[in-house]
C-alpha positions as a LaTeX table, in Angstrom:
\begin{tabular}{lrrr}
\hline
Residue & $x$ (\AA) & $y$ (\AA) & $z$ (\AA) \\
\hline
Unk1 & 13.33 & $-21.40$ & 17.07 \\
Unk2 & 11.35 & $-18.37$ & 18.03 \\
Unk3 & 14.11 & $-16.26$ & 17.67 \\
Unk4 & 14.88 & $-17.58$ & 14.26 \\
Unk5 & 11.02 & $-16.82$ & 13.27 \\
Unk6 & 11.19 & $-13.06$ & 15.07 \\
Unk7 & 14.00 & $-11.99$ & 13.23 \\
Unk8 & 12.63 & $-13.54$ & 9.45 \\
Unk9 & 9.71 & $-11.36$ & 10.11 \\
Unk10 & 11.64 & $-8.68$ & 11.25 \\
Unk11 & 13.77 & $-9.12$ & 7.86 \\
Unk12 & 10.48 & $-9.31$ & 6.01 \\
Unk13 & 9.37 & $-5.98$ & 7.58 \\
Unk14 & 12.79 & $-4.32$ & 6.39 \\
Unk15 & 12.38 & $-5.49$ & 2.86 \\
Unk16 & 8.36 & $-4.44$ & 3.07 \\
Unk17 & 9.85 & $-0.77$ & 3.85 \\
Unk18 & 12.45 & $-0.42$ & 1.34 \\
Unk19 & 9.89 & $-2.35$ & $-1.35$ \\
Unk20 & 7.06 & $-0.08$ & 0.11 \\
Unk21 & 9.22 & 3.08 & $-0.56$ \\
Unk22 & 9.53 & 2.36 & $-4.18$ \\
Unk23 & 5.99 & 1.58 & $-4.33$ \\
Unk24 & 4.94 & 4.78 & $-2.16$ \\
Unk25 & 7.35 & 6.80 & $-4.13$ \\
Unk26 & 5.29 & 5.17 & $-7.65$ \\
Unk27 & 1.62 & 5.23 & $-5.88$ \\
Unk28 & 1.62 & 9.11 & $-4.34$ \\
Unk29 & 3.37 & 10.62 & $-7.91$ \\
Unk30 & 0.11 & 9.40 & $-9.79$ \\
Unk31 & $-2.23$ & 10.49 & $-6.81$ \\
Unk32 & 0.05 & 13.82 & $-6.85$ \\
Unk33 & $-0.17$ & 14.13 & $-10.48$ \\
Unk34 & $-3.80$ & 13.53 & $-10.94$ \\
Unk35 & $-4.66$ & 16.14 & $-8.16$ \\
Unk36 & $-2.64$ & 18.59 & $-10.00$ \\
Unk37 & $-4.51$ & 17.37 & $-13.44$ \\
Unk38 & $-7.76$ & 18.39 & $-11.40$ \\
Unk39 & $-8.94$ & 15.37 & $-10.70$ \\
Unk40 & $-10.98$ & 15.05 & $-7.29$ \\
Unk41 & $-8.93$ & 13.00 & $-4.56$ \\
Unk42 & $-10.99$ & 9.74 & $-4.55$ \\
Unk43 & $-10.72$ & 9.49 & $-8.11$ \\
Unk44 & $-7.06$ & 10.41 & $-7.96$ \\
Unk45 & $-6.73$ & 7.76 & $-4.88$ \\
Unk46 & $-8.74$ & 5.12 & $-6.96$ \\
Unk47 & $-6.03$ & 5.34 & $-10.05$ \\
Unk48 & $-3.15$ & 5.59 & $-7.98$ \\
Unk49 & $-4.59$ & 2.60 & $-6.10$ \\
Unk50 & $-5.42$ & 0.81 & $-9.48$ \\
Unk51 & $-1.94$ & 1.73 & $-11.07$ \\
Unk52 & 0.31 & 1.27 & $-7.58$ \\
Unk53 & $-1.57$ & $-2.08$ & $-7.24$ \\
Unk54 & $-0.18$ & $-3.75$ & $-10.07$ \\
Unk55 & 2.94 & $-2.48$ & $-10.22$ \\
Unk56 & 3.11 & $-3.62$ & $-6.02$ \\
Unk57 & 1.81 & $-7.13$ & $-6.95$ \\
Unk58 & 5.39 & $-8.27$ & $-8.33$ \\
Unk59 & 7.40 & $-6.06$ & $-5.95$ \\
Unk60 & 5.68 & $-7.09$ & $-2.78$ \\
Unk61 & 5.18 & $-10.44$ & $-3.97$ \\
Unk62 & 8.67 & $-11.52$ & $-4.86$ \\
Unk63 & 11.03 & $-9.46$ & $-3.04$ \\
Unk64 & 9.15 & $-9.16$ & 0.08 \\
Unk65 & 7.17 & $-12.62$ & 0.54 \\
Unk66 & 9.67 & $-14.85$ & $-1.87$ \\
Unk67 & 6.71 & $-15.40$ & $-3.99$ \\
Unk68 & 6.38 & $-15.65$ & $-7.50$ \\
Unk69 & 2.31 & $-17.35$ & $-7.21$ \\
Unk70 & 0.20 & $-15.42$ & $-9.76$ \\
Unk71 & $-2.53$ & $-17.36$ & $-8.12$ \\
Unk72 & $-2.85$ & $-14.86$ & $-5.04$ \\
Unk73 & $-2.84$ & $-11.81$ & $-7.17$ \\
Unk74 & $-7.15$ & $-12.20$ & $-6.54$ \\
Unk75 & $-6.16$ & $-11.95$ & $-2.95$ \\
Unk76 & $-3.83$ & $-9.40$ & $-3.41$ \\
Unk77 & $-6.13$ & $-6.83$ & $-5.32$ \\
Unk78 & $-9.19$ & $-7.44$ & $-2.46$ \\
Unk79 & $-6.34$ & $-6.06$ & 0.05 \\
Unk80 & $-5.86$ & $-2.77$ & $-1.69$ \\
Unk81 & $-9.76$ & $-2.74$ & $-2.44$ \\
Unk82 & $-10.13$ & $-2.61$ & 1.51 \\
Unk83 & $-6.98$ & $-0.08$ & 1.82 \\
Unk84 & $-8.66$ & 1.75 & $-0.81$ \\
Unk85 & $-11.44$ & 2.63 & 1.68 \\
Unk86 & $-9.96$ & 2.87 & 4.37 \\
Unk87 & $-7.63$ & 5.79 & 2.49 \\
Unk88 & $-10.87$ & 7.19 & 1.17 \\
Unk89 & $-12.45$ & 7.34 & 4.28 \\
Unk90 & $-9.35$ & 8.64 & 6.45 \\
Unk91 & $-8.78$ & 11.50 & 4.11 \\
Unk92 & $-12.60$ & 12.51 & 4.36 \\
Unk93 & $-11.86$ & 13.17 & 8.05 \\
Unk94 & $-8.08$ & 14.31 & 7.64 \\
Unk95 & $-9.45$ & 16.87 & 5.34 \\
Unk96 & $-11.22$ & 18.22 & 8.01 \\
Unk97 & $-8.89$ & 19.55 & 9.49 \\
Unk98 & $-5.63$ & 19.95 & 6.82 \\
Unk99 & $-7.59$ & 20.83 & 3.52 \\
Unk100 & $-4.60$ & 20.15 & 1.45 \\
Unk101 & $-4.74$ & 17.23 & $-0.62$ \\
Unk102 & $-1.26$ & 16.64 & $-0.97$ \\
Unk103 & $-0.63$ & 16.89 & 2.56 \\
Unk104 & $-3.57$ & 14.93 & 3.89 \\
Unk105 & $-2.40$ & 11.75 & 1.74 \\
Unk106 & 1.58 & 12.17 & 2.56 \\
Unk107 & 0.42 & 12.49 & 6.26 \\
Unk108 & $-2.08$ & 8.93 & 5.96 \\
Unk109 & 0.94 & 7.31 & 3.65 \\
Unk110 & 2.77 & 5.45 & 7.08 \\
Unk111 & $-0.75$ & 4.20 & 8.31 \\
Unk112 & $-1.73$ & 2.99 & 4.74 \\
Unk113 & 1.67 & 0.87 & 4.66 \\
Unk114 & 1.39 & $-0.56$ & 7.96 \\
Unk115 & $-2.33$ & $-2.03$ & 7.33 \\
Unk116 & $-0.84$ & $-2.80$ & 3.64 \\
Unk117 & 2.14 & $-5.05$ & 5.24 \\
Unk118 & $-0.26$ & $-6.59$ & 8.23 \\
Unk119 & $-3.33$ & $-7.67$ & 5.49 \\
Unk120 & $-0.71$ & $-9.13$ & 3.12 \\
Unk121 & 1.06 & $-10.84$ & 5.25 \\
Unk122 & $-2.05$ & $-12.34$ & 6.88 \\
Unk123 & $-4.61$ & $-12.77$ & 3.77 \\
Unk124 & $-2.62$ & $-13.03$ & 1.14 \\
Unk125 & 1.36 & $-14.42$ & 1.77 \\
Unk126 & 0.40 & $-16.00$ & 5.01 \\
Unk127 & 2.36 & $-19.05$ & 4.14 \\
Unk128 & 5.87 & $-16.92$ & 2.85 \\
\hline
\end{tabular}
């Protein structure tokens, strides 16, 4: 039974990644774009949060988890608040020592989906 339990997760993982591409792909092309607008990177992390958020919600939701419960979308928008700061905060101290905006979030992107997957998979679709 274990093994049957291991390798749903480990399916659920797969699906997360391909899912979380799409959604990476969506989330860093408004960050990119806004940074090239000149807006400053927490502002340009806060809308690409905002916007990538949303558009996640269903994604994540139904293709990862096998849920369709609007109910959790509460849940699901206090995750990214937390990821939010914890990007905001990383890149403070990434910047330090790569300057470039672009490359400072692209470098933070495969941390930022690993906490993503664990804290909606424990707070949010714990029971998918």
């Amino acid at each position: 039974m274990s093994k049957l339990i291991s390798k749903s997760l480990e399916l659920q993982f797969i699906r997360f990644l391909l899912v979380g591409l799409l959604n990476t792909v969506f989330g860093y092309s408004v960050y990119a774009i806004l940074i090239w607008a000149g807006f400053s990177y927490p502002l340009a992390i806060l809308f690409g949060t905002i916007l990538g958020a949303l558009f996640n919600y269903k994604t994540i939701g139904a293709l990862v988890f096998r849920s369709k419960n609007n109910k959790l979308l509460y849940r699901f928008l206090m995750v990214y608040a937390v990821i939010y700061l914890v990007n905001i905060i990383s890149i403070k101290f990434l910047k330090i020592l790569i300057p470039n905006d672009y490359i400072s979030q692209a470098l933070l992107l495969p941390f930022i989906a690993l906490l993503s997957y664990s804290l909606n998979r424990k707070f949010v679709f714990k029971k998918c």
